[in-house]
N, C-alpha and C positions, 0 to 999 in steps of 0.2 A: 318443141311443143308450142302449141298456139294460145297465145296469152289470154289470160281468163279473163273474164270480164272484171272491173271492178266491182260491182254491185253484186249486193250479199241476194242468194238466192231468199227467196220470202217465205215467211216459215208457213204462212198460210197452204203452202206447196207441201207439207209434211207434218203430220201433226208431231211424231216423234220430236222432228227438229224444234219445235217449239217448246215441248217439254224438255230439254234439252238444256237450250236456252235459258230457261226459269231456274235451272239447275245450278246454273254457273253466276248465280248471284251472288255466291263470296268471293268473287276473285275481284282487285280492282278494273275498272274499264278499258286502262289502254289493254291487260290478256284478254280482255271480254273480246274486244274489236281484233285483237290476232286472233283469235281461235273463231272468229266468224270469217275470217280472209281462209284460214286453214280448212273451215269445211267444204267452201266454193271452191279454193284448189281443189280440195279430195274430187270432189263432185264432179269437178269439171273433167280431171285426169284420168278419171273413172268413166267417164261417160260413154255410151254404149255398154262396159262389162254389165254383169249379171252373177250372180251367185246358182250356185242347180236348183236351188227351190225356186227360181226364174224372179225373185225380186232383184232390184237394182244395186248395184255392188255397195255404194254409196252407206246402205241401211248397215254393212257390218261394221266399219270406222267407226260411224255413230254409235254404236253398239258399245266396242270397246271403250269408246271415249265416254261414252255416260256407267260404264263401271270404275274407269278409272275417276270421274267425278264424286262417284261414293264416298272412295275414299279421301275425298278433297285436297287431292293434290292440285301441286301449281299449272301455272299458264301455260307454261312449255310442255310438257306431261301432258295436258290437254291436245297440245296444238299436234304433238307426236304422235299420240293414240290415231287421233286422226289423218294423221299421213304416212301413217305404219307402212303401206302397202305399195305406196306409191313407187319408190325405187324398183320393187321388186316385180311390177306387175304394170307400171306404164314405163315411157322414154324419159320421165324426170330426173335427171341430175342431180348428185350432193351440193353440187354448186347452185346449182338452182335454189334447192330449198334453202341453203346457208343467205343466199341474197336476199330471198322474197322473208324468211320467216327468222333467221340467224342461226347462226354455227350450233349455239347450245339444239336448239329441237331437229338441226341435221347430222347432227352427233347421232340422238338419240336414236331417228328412225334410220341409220345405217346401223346403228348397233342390234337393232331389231330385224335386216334385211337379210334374207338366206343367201346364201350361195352358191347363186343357178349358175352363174356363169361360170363356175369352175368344176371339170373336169372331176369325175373320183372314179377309183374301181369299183367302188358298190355302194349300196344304200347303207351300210354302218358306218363307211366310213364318210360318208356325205354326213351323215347324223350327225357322226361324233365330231368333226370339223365346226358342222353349225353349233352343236350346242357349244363347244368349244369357243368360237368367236362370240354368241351371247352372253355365257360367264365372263368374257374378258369384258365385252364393255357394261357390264354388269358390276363388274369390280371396280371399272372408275362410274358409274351412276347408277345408283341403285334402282333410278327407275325405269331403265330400261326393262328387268325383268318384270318389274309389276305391269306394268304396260303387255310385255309379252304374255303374262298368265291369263289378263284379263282378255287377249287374242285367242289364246289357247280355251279359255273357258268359254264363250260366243261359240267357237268350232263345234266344240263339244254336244251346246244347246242347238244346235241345228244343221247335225247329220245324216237328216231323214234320207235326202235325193243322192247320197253318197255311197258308192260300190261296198258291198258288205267288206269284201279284203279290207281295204283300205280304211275303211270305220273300224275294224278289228286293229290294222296295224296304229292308226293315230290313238286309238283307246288304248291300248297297250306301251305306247311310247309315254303317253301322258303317265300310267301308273307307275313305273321304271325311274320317270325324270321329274314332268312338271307337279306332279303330285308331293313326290319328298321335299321339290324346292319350296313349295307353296308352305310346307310345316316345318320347314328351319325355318324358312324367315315367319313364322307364327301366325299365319294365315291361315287359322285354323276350319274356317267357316268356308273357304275356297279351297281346302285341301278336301273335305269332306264331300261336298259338293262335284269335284272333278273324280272323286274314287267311286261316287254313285252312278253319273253321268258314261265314266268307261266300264264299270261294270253290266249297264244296262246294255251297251255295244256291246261288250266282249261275249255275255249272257244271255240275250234278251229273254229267251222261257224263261231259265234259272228267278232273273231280276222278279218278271212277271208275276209266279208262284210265290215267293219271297213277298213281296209287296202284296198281295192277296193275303196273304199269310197274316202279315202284319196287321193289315187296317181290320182284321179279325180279334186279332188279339188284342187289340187298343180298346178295343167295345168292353172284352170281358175285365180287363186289367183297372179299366176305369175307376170303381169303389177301392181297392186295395191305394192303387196311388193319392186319390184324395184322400184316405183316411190318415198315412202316411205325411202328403202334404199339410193338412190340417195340424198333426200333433208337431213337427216342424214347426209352424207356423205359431201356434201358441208359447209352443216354450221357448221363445227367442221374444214373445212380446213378455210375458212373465219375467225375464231377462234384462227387459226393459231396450232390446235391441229392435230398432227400425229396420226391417230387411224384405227384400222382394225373394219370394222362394216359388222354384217352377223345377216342372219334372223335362229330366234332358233323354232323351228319346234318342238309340242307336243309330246311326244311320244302315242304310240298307248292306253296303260292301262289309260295316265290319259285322256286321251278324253272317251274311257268308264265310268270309274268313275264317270267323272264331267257330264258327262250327266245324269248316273245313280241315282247320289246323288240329282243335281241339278232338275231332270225331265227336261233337254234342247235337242233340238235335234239335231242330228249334225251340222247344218248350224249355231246354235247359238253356239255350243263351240269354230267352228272354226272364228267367228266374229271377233276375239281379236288375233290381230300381235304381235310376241313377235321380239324383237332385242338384238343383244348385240355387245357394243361398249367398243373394247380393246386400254388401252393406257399405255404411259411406267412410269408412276409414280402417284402416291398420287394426288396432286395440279393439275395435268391436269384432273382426275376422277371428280373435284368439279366442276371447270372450263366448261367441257364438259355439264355436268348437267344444269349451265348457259343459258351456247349456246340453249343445246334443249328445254327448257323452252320457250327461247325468238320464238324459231319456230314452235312450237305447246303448246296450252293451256296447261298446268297439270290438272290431277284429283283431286281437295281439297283431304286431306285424304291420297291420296296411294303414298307419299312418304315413306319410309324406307330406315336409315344410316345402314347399317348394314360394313361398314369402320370402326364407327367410335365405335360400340357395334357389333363386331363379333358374328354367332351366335355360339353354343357351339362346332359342328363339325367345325369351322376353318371359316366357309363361310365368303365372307368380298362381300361388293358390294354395290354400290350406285343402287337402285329400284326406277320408277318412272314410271307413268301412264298417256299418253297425248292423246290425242282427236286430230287424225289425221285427215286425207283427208276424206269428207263424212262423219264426226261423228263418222269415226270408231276408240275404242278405239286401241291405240298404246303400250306395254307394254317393256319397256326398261332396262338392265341392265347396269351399268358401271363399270369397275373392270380396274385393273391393268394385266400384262401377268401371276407374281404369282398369282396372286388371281384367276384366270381364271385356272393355272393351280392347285390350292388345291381346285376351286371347282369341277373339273371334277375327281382330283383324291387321294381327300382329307387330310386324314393320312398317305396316300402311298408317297406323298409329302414331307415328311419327310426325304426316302429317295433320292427322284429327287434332293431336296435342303437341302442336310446335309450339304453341302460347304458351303453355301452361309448364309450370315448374316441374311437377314430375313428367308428364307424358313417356313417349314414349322415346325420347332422347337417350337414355340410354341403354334400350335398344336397339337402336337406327347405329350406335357406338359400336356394341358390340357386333351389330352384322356387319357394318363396314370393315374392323378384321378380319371377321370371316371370310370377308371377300376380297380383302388384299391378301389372307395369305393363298387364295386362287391361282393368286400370279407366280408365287413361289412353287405353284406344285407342277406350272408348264414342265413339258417335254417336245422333243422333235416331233413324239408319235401323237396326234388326234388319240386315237382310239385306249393307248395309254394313260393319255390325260381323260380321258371319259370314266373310266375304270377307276378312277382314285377317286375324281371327283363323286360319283355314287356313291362309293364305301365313304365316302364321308357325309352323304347325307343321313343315315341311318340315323333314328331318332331317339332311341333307346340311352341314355344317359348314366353312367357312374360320376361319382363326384366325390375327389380326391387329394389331398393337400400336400402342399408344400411344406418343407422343413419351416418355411418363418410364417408357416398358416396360410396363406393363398390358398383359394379353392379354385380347382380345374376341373373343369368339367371333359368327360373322355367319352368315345362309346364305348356301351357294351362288349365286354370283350377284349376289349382294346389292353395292351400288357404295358412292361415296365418299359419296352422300348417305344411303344410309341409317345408315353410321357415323357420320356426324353428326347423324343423332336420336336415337342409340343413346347418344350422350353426353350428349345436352341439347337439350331442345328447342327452347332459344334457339341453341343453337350449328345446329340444324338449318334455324331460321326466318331464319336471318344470314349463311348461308354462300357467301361469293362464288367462293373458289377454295379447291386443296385441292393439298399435295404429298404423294406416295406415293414413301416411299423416296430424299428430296431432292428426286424431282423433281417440276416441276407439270406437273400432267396435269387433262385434263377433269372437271367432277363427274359424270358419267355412268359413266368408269372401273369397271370388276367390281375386286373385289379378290382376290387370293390368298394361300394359306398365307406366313405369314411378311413378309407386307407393313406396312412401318411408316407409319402413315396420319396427317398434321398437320393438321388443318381451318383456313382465314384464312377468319375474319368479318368484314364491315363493315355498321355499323348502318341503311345505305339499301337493305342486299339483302335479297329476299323471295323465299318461294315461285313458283315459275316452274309454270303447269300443265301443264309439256312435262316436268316432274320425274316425273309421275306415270308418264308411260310406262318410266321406270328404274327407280324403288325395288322394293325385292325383300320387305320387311320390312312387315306390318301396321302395326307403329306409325310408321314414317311415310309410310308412304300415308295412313292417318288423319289424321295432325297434319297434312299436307300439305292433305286433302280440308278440315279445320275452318278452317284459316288461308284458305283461299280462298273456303270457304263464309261465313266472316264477312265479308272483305274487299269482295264482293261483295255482301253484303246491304248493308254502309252506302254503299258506293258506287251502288248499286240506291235507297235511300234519299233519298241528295242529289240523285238525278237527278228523284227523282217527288218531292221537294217544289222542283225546278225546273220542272217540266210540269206540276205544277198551279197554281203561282204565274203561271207564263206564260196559261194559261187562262184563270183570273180576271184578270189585267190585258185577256185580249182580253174580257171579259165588260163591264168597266169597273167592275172592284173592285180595291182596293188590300187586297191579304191581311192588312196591321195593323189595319184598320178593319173587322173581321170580330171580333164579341166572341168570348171564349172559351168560353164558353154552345155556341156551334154548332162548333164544335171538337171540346168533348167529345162533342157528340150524332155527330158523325162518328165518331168512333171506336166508339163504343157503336154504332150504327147498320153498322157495315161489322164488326163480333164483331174486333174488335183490342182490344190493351189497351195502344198507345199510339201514338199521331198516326205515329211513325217506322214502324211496322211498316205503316198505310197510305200509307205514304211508297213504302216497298217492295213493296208491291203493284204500286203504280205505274211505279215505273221497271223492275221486275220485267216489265210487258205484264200483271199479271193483272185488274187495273181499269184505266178509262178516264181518262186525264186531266178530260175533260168531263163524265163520271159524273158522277163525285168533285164536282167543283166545282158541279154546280148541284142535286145533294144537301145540298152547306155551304151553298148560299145559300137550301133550298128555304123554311125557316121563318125566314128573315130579311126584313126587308122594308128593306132598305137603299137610299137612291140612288146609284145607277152615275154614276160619269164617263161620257162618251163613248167606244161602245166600239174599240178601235184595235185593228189589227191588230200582234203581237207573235211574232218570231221567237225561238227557244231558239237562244241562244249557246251554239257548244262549239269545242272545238279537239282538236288529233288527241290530245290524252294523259289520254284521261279516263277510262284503267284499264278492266275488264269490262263495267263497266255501257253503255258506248256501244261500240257496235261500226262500224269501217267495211268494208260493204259488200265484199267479193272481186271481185261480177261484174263491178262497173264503177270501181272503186280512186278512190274521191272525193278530189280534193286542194284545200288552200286556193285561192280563186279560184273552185273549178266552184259552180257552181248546184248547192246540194242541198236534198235534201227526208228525213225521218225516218221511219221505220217501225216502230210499237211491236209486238213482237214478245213472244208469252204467255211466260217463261221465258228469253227472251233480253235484255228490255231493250229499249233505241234502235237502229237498224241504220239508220246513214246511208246516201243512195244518190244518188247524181247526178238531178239533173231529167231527162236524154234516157235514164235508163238503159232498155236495151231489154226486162231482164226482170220489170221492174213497172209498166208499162203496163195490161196486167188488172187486177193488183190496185190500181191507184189508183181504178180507174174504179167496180169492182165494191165494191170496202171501202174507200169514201175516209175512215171513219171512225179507221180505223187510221193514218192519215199526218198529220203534223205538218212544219210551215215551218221553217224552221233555219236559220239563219248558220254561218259562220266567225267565230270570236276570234282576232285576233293572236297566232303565238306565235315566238318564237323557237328555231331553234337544233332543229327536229321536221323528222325527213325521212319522204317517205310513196311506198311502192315502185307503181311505175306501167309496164303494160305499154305499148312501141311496136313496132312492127311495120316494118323497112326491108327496102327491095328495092332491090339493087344487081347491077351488070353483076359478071360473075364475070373479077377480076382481080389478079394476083398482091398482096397486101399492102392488099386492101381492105379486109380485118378490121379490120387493126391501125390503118388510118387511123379505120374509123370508132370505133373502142375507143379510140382515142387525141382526138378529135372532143367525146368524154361526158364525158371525163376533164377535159376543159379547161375545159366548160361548167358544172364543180365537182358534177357527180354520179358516184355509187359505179354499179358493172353486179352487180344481183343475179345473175341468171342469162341464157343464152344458149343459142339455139338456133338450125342452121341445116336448109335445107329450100330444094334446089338441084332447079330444074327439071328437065323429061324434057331439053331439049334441051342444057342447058348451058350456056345465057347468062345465065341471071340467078339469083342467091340469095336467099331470104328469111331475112334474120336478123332473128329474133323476143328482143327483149331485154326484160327486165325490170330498171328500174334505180330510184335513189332521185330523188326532187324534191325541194324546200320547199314549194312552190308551182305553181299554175299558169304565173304570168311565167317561174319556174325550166326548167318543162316548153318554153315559146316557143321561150327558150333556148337551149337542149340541140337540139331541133329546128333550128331556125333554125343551129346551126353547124353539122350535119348537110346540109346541104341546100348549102351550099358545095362539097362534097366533088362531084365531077365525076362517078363511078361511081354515084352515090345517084340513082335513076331515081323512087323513091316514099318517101317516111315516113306512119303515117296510125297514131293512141294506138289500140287496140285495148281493145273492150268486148265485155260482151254473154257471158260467160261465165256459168255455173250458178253459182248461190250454193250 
């Protein structure tokens, strides 16, 4: 790139850039003098581009860099707002910027750069990569993301000359992503702002009519709010309280929403007056709450301290709900002037009030965990990590304590397991049962405001994959997905260095007398980098047990033993990697046979089963011979099928029949003829074994009403 000039361009050249300029009067001089070298880089790097509204590329930097000035962030923040663009959209180098402006603001604007130069199979998964790499360097500096919103929100305010699709698709991205981010981190006044902004995209008549709508109703609404505001107003000065009281006004997307969600029609969203009442400390917010109590009813119910239990973006505020003038309801906030200003502009608050003793330090505290434990919720999969991260943005908050009183805040929804990864992720990998409030209750249990929640661990319990369908929370759906995705690789592992061990013995090789020589050429040969990981291939279904094995032996020239025919032992508890069978419920005793399945592993299946028939004939290469191992103390659920005369108390006979023959009854169902003589009770119960199943039959068949018994197969897998 060809060296910029030194001389700062002259603002006289921009009126923008001289308001600009005036802007950055709190920062000391030497960021004053980087962030004027930064705009002549931008300018320069930029020169020729154009934006489609045919101004100069130059004016959108400036753009961002004077919102991220709002918030009075530092010199680097500035100088990065303004070079956001530059990796991605000219020939400048990290090195480059790291030289001319320093490593910190080239940190920042690569953490800001998309990911053109890499290769993806689609546009989600391009997304979910980028947003991917922005959470991460998001998690080591927080102002990477603010920086990006206030990119995001510039886009937003000028997508006129922009392809409808593509204005639908970045409206749409921003609602899904940068919108929930903007209100964890309590950017409250730019989460509203970007959900109007993509609703007019997504909508434009919708918006249109809606906003006509509105500046209608604001005329008539006029006298009811003041009179409202007035009576506020008096009885807080009778109170003796000093306070700024103003009416808070819906924004456009949520009055769509709440009608949309609700089925309400406009006149009913707009029924409910909202207020908010600023005062200069603590003790006057409770006091005030007083006062407006004593002059209109409250709603039982719709108070919320959120003072006294912050929610997790920062928000503090006394909420209350009174039944005003005519029945109409009144909707009030109390806050203090910080709190009013971290709620409009959240984490950015941090640095409005880095001076000052409360600010909004801890805040800026508690998002910084938030966003280290980001790093904890990686996965191999982008699209994975996309998916958790979202469900964690969800805004909706329960708040919930610990045994020694810590309040934890959960979402909505969120159960007893995800508090228990919320504390530890061994307390989450160990969790057997769980009391809520004394008592013990299921770990699937939602929890609610004010719930005191005790987790009991015990070091033999593990993640259950049925957990998955409960947790509400990205980090342990995560932790759940890796403990089971590990669990099942080494499980996956032992089973394919048992099916290929099995192979070569029927080949007539003894796998010790095999040097390590063709060992390593197998791994190398098959692009792994260590024997285990073609271990897992194989019991994985994704190579062949037989491959494999006369690959290891192809440059050997060894003598075989005599080759013998060799079954794979297993028994019913060999975890994920061996599956048995649904259609035909294989138990000790039957004749079975295995099926390696690409991503599934082993799927055991009885010899008669009727729904692999084809496939043995057609792909006998996929099926393998299998034993039973002895086991003790394993029961395996088996359907049978009885047909009985319909007679007072033959249920119970035969439920009592099962019971004796020392098996459990999973389930039951019946299914009584057109005529009414005979019932088909179809049960599902446990065995040990096939003798077990004789059994159970065989004291069934005593019973004088029992016309038929006959095990029941042949079901879809």
């Amino acid at each position: 790139m060809d060296q910029v000039p030194s001389s700062h361009p002259p603002a006289s050249e921009d009126p923008a850039y001289q308001v600009f300029l005036d802007s950055i009067d709190y920062l000391p001089p030497a960021d004053v003098g980087r962030i004027k070298d930064a705009y002549a880089f931008s300018a320069h790097a930029h020169a020729g581009q154009t934006r489609i509204s045919g101004e100069p590329y130059i004016t959108h930097p400036l753009a961002v860099a004077g919102a991220v000035v709002e918030w009075r962030m530092d010199g680097a923040a500035v100088a990065a707002a303004l070079l956001h663009d530059v990796l991605e959209d000219t020939k400048t180098s990290k090195r480059e910027l790291a030289d001319k402006f320093g490593r910190e603001v080239a940190d920042l604007v690569d953490g800001l750069s998309k990911l053109d130069r890499m290769e993806f199979a689609s546009y989600q998964e391009a997304q979910a990569e980028n947003f991917r790499k922005m959470l991460m360097a998001m998690a080591r500096d927080l102002r990477v993301v603010l920086i990006k919103l206030a990119d995001r929100q510039h886009n937003l305010q000028t997508m006129a000359g922009v392809r409808p699709d593509k204005r639908r698709r970045i409206a749409i991205e921003t609602l899904d992503i940068y919108a929930p981010i903007a209100l964890r981190l309590g950017l409250n006044k730019l989460y509203r702002e970007m959900q109007d902004l993509s609703f007019q995209l997504i909508h434009p008549h919708r918006a249109g009519v809606l906003s006509k709508a509105l500046r209608a109703a604001r005329g008539n609404r006029k006298e009811m709010l003041s009179r409202i505001q007035d009576g506020i107003t008096g009885k807080l000065a009778e109170a003796g309280l000093h306070a700024e009281v103003f009416g808070r006004e819906k924004s456009l997307f949520s009055i769509y929403r709440k009608m949309r969600e609700k089925r309400l029609s406009f006149s009913q969203v707009l029924d409910l007056y909202g207020f908010r009442v600023i005062l200069d400390n603590v003790p006057s917010c409770y006091l005030a709450l007083g006062a407006l109590h004593s002059l209109f009813k409250p709603v039982p119910g719709k108070f919320k301290d959120y003072i006294a239990i912050p929610k997790d973006n920062g928000y503090q505020s006394l909420h209350t709900t009174l039944i005003g003038p005519y029945g109409s309801p009144v909707e009030v906030q109390i806050r203090t002037v910080e709190m009013h200003q971290v709620a409009q502009d959240g984490v950015a608050a941090h640095w409005l009030y880095k001076d000052s003793e409360d600010g909004g330090s801890d805040l800026h505290i508690r998002t910084h965990k938030w966003l280290q434990s980001l790093l904890e919720m990686q996965s191999s999969d982008s699209a994975e990590f996309f998916e958790n991260v979202k469900i964690d943005l969800f805004p909706d908050d329960v708040y919930v304590f610990t045994p020694k009183g810590k309040i934890v805040a959960m979402p909505r929804g969120a159960t007893v397991i995800d508090f228990a990864y919320n504390v530890h992720t061994y307390i989450g990998h160990h969790c057997s049962a769980a009391r809520v409030n004394q008592d013990l209750v299921p770990l699937r249990t939602e929890l609610r405001n004010g719930d005191m929640v005790e987790i009991i661990t015990s070091p033999q319990a593990t993640p259950n994959p049925v957990w998955l369908n409960h947790v509400k929370t990205g980090r342990a759906r995560g932790k759940i997905r890796h403990f089971l995705r590990t669990m099942r690789n080494e499980e996956s592992s032992q089973l394919g260095e048992r099916l290929l061990r099995q192979e070569l013995l029927t080949l007539g090789f003894v796998p010790l007398s095999i040097p390590a020589e063709a060992w390593d050429h197998l791994v190398k040969t098959c692009g792994k980098k260590t024997l285990e990981d073609v271990y897992t291939d194989i019991g994985l279904g994704k190579r062949l047990p037989s491959v494999v094995a006369r690959r290891l032996l192809a440059r050997e020239e060894l003598s075989a033993d005599s080759p013998s025919h060799v079954a794979l032992a297993i028994h019913g508890t060999e975890g994920m990697a061996i599956q048995l069978a649904r259609c035909c419920q294989p138990i000790p005793g039957d004749p079975i046979i295995g099926s390696i399945k690409k991503g599934s592993g082993l799927v055991i299946h009885t010899h008669d089963c009727p729904t692999i028939r084809k496939s043995r004939s057609s792909e006998p290469h996929q099926w393998i011979d299998v034993e039973w191992e002895p086991e003790e103390g394993k029961l395996f659920d088996i359907r049978i099928k009885v047909e009985v005369r319909n007679q007072r108390g033959v249920l119970a006979q035969v439920a009592a029949a099962i019971a004796e023959a020392g098996s459990n009854i999973e389930r039951v169902a019946m299914d009584p003829d057109p005529e009414g003589l005979h019932t088909v009770l179809d049960f599902t119960i446990q065995v040990a074994h096939r003798i077990h199943l004789a059994s159970v039959m065989r004291s069934l068949r005593h019973i004088p009403e029992v016309t038929r018994i006959s095990r029941e197969r042949g079901a879809e897998v």
